[in-house]
N, CA, C and O of each residue as an XYZ file, in Angstrom:
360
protein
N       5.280    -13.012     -7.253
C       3.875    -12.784     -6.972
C       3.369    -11.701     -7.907
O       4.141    -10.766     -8.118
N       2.030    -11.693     -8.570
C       1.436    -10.853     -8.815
C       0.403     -9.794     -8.390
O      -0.753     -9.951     -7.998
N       1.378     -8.285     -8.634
C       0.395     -7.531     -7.874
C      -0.572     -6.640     -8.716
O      -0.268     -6.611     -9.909
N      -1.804     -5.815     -8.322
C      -2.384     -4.921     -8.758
C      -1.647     -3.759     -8.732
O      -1.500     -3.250     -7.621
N      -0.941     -2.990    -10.068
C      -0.465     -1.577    -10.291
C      -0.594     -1.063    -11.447
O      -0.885     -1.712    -12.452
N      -0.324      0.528    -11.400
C      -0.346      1.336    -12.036
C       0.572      0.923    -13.596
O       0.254      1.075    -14.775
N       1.131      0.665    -13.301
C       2.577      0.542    -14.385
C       3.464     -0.432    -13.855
O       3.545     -0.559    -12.633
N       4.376     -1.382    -14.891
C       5.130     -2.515    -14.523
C       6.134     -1.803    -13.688
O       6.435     -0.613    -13.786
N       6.535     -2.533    -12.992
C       8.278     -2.252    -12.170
C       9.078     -1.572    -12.850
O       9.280     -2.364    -13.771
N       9.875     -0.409    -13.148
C      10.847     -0.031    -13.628
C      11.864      0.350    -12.554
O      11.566      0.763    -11.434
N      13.541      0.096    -13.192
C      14.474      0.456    -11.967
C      14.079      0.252    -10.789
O      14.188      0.972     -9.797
N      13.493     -1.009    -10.945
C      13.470     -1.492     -9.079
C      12.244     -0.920     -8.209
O      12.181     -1.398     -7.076
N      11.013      0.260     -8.634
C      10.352      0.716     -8.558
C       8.983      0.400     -8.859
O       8.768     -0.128     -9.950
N       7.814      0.677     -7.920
C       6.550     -0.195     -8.372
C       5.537      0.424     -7.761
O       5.770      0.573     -6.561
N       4.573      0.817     -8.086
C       3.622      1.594     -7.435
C       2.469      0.798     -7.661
O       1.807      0.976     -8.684
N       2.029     -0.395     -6.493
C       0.899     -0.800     -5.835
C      -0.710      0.147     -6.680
O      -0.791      1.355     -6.903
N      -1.610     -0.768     -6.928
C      -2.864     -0.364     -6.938
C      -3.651     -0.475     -6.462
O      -3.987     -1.622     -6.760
N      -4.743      0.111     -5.463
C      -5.845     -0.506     -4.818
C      -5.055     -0.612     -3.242
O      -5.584     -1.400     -2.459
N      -4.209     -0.092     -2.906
C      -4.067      0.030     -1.379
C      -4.769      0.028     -0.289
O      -5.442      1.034     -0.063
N      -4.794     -0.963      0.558
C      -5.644     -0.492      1.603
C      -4.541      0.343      2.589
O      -3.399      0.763      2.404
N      -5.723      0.369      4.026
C      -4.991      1.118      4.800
C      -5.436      0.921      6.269
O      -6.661      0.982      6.367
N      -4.795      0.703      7.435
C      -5.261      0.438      8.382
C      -4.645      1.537      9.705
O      -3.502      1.304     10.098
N      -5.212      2.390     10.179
C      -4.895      3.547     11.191
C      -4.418      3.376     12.427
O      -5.450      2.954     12.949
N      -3.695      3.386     13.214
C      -4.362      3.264     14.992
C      -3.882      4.729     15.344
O      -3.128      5.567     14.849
N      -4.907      4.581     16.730
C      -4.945      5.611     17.323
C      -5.125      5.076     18.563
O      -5.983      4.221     18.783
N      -4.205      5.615     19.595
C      -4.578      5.236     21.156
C      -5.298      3.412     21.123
O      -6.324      2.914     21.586
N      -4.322      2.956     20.456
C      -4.152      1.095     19.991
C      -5.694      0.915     19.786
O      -6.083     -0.181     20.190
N      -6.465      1.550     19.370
C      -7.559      1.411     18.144
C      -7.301      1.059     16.827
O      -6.735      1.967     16.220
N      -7.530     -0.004     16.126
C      -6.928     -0.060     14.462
C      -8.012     -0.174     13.981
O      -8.812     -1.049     14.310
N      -8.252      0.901     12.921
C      -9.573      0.727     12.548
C      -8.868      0.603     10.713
O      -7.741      1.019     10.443
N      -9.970     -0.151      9.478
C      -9.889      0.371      8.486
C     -10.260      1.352      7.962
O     -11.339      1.908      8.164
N      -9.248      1.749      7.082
C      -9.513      3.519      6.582
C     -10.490      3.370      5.080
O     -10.020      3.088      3.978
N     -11.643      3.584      5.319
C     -12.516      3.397      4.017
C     -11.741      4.914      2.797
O     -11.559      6.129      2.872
N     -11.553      3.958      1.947
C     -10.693      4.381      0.245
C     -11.618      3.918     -0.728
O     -11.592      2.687     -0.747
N     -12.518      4.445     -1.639
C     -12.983      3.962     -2.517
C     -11.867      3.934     -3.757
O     -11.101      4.887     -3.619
N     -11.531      3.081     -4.989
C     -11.014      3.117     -6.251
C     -11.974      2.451     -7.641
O     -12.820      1.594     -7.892
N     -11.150      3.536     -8.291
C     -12.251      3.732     -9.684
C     -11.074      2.041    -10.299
O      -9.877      1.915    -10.038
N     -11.833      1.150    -11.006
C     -10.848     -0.223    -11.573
C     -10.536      0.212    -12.872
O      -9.955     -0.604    -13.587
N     -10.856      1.578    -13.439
C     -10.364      2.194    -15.011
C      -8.765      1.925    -14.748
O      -8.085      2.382    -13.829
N      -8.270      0.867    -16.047
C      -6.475      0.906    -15.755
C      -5.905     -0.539    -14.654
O      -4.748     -0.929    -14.493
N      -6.605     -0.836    -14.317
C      -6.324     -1.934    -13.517
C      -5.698     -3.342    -14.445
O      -6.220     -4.155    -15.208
N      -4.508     -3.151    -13.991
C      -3.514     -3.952    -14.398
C      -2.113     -4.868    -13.247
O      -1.453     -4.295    -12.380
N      -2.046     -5.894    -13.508
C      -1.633     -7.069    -12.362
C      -0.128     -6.977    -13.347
O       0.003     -6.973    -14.571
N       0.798     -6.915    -12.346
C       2.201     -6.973    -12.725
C       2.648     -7.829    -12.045
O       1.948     -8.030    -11.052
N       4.103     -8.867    -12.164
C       4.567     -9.883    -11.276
C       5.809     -9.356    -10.747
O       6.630     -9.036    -11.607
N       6.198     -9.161     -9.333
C       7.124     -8.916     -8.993
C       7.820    -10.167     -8.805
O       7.214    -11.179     -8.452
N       9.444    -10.142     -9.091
C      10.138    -11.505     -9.015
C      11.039    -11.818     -8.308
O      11.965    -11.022     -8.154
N      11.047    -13.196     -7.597
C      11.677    -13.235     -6.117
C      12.595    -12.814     -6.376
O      13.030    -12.688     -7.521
N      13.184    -12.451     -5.235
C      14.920    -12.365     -4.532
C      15.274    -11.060     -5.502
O      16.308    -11.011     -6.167
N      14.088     -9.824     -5.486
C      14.599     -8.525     -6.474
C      14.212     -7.609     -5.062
O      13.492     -8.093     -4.188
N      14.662     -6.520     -4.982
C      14.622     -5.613     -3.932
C      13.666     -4.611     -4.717
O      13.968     -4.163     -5.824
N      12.393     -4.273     -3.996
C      11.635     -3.107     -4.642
C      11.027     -2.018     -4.312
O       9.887     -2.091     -3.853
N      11.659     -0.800     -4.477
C      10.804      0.331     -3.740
C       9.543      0.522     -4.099
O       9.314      0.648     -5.302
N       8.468      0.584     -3.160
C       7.089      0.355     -3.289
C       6.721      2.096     -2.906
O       7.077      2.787     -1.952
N       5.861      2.411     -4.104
C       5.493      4.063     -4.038
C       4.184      3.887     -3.295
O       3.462      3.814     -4.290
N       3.416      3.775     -2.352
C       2.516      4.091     -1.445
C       1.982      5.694     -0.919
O       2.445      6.368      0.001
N       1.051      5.960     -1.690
C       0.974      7.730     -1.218
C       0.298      7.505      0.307
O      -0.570      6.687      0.614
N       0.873      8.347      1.036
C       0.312      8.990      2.712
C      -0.336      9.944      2.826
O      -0.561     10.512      3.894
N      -0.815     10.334      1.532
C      -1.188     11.718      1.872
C      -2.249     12.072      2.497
O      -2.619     13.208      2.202
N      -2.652     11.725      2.978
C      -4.082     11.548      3.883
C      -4.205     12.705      5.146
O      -3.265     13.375      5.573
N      -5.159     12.737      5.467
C      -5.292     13.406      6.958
C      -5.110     12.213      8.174
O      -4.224     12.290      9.025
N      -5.964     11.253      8.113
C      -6.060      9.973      9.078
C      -5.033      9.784      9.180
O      -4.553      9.830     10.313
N      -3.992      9.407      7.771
C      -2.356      8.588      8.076
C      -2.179      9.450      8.399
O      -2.975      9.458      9.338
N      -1.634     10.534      8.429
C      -0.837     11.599      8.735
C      -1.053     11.727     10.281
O      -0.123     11.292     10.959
N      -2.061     12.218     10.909
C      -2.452     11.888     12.127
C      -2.979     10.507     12.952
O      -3.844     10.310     13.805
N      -2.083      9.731     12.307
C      -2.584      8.132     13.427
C      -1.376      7.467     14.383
O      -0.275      7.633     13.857
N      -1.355      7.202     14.857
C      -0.429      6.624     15.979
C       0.815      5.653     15.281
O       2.019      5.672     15.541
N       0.139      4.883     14.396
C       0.942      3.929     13.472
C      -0.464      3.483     11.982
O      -1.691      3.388     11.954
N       0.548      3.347     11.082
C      -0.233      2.694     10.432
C       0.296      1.545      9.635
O       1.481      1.215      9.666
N      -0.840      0.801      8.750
C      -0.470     -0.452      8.118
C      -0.828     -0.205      7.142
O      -1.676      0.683      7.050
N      -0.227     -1.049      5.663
C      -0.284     -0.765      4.408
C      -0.378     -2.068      3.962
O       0.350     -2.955      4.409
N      -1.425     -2.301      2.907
C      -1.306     -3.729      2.085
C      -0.919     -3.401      0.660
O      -0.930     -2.314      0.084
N      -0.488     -4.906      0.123
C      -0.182     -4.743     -1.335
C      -1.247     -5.580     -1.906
O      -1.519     -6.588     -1.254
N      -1.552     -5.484     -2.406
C      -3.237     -6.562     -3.000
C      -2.905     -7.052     -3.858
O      -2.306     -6.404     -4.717
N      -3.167     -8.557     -4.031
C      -2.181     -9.268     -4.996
C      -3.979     -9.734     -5.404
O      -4.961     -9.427     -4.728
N      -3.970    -10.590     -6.776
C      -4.679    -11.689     -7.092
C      -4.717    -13.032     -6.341
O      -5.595    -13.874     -6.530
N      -3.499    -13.193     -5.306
C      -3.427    -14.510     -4.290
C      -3.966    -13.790     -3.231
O      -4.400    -14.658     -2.473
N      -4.248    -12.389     -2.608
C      -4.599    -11.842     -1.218
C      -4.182    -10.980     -0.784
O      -3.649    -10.285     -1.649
N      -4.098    -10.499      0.375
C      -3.763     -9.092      0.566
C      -2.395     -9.171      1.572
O      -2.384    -10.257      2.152
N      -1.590     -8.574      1.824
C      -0.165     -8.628      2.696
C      -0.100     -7.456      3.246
O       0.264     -6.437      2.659
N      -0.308     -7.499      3.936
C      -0.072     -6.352      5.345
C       1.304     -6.222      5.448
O       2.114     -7.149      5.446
N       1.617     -4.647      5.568
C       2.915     -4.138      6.325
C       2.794     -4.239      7.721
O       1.708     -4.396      8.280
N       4.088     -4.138      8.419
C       4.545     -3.968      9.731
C       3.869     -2.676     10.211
O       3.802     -1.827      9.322
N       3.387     -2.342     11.314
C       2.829     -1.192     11.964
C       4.110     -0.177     11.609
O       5.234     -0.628     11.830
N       3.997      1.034     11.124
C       4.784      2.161     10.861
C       4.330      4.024     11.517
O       3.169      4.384     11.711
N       5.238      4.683     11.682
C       5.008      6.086     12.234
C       5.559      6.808     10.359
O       6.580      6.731      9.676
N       4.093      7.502     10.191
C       4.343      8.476      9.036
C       5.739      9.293      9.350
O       6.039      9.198     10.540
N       6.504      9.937      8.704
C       7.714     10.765      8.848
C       6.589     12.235      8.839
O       5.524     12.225      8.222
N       7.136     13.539      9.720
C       6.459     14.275      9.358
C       7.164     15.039      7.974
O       8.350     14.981      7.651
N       6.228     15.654      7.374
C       6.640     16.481      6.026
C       7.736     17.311      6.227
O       8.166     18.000      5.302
């Protein structure tokens, strides 16, 4: 699949562009409005059956304080939602 990132895959590594983000709180899921500048916007193909650590920044106040959250990878085919997750604290 091809995704929107920063830079191609290296060593198994890939940092997503254009992330969304979805919060809950007290099983409220709201979307987390993120504006992005498209300067640099470049589509890389990740290739089946490869294992890839995906760099996703949290640094947020909302993630940081939400009950669980969800993460997409935004492809040119659509968007793929993560599994509901608890931030680690710092």
């Amino acid at each position: 699949m091809t995704f929107w990132g920063f830079s191609k895959p290296q060593n198994g590594r890939f940092e997503p562009k254009f992330t969304s983000y979805r919060v809950s709180r007290q099983d409220n899921w709201r979307d987390l409005a993120i504006g992005y500048c498209g300067n640099g916007a470049a589509s890389f193909t990740l290739q089946p059956d490869t294992d890839y650590e995906l760099k996703i920044p949290l640094n947020f106040d909302s993630v940081a304080a939400a009950d669980q959250v969800r993460v997409s990878l935004n492809s040119i085919n659509g968007m793929f939602w993560s599994e509901p997750f608890k931030c680690a604290e710092p």
